[in-house]
C-alpha positions in Angstrom: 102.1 94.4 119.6 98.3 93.2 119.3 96.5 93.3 116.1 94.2 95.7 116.7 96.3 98.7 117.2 95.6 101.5 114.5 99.3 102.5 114.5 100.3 98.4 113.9 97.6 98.0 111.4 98.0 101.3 109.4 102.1 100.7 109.1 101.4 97.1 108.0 98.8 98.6 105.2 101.7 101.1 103.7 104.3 98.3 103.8 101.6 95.9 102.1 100.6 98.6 99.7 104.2 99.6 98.3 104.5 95.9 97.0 105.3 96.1 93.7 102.8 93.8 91.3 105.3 90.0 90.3 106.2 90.4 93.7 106.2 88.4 97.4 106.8 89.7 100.9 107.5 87.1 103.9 104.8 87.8 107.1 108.0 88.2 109.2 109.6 90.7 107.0 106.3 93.2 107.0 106.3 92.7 110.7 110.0 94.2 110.7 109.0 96.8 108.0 106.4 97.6 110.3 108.6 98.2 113.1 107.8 95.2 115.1 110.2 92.6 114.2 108.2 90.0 116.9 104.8 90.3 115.3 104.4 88.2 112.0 101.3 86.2 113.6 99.7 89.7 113.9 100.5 90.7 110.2 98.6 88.0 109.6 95.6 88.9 111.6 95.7 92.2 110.0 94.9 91.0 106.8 92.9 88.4 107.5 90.3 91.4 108.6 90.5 93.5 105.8 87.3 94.6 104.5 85.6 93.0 101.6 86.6 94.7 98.2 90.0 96.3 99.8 92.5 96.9 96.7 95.6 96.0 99.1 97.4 93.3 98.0 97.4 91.1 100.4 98.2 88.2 98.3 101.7 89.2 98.2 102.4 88.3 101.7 103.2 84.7 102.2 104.9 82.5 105.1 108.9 82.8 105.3 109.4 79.1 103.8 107.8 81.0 100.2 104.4 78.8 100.7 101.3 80.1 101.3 99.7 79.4 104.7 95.9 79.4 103.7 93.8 76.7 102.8 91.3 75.6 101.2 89.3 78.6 99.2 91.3 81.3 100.2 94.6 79.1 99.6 93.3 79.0 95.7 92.4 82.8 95.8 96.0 83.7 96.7 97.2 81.1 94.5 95.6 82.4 91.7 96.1 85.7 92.3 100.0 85.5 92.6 99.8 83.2 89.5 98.1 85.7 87.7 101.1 88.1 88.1 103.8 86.0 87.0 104.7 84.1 90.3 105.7 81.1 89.9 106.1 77.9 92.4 108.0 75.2 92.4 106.9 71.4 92.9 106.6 71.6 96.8 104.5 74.8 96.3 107.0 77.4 97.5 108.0 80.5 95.7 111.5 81.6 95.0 112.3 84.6 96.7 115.9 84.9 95.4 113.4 85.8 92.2 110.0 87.0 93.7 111.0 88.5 96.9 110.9 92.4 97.6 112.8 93.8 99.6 112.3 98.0 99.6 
């Protein structure tokens, strides 16, 4: 399933969108959501091109080990931003999703 597809993209911005605020979402798991179990890597691509000022929350959607797999600037962003919400991490940097996770 390449990135680009409207249909991919549009079913991977409802899934993103219905995450609820205190919560995370692995890439994999939006992928399946999504109806392409295979295409995590392309989640990711998705939201790495979303416009400038979008109100999805992307930040909820981190790697399937509870980390998130930015760096530098945009790793603090997300950081922040799930932070800001109540998410916690633990000393290696992971989230909990037996506490954070959503699953609809």
């Amino acid at each position: 399933m390449e990135s680009t597809d409207p249909t991919f993209r549009q079913r991977v911005f409802h899934v993103v969108a219905a995450i609820p605020c205190g919560k995370v979402i692995a890439y994999g798991d939006v992928a399946q959501l999504a109806g392409s179990p295979r295409a995590a890597r392309q989640v990711g691509g998705v939201l790495k091109k979303l416009p400038a000022g979008s109100t999805l929350p992307w930040h909820r959607v981190i790697n399937r080990h509870g980390k998130i797999s930015l760096r530098g600037e945009d790793f603090q962003r997300q950081r922040q931003a799930l932070l800001a919400e109540g998410i916690m991490f633990d000393a290696e940097g992971a989230v909990d999703f037996a506490r954070f996770g959503w699953r609809p």
